[in-house]
ZAMARGU-4260 file (C-alpha; in steps of 0.2 Angstrom, whole numbers, plus 5000, padded with zeros to 4 digits):
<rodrens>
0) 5068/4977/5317 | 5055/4971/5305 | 5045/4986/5299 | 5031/4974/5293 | 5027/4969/5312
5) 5019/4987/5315 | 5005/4997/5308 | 5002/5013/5305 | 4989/5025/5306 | 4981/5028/5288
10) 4978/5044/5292 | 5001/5048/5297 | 5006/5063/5288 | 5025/5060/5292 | 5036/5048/5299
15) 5054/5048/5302 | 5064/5033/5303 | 5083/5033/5314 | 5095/5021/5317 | 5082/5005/5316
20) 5092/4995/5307 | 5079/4989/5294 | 5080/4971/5289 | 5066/4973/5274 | 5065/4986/5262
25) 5052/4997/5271 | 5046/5008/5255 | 5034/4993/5250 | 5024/4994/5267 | 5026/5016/5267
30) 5021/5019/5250 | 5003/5014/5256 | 5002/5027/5267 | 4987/5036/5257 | 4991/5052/5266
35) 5009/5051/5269 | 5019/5071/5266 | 5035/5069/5274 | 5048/5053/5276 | 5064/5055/5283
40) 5074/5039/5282 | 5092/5043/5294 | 5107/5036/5301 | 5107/5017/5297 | 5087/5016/5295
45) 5089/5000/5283 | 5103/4986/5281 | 5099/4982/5262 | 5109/4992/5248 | 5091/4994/5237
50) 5075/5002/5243 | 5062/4999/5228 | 5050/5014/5226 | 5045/5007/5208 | 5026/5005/5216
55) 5011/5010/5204 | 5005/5025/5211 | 5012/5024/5228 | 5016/5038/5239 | 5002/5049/5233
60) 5004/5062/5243 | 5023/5065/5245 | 5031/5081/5247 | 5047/5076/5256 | 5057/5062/5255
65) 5074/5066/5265 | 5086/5049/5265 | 5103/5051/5273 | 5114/5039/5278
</rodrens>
């Protein structure tokens, strides 16, 4: 799956990703999310070893960020 072929709502205020099997590093294309609380990443949700969340001033409304698997 190729995260990149979808879009989000702006307004998403949580999103939980399972067993998707992500080819590209999704944090790029979430971290844009201006109103984004809660990301749960589970059980296989990307295939790389290195998800880069080194963005200026992404993510600006985090609260959660719940990575397993």
């Amino acid at each position: 799956m190729v995260l990149s072929e979808y879009q989000f709502p702006p307004s998403l205020t949580q999103l939980s990703l399972s067993n998707i099997e992500l080819k590209e590093d999704p944090m790029p294309m979430l971290e844009k999310l201006p109103h984004l609380q809660v990301l749960k990443l589970k059980q296989h949700p990307y295939l790389g070893r290195r998800l880069d969340c080194a963005g200026s001033g992404g993510f600006p409304k985090l609260k959660v960020l719940h990575l397993k698997g």
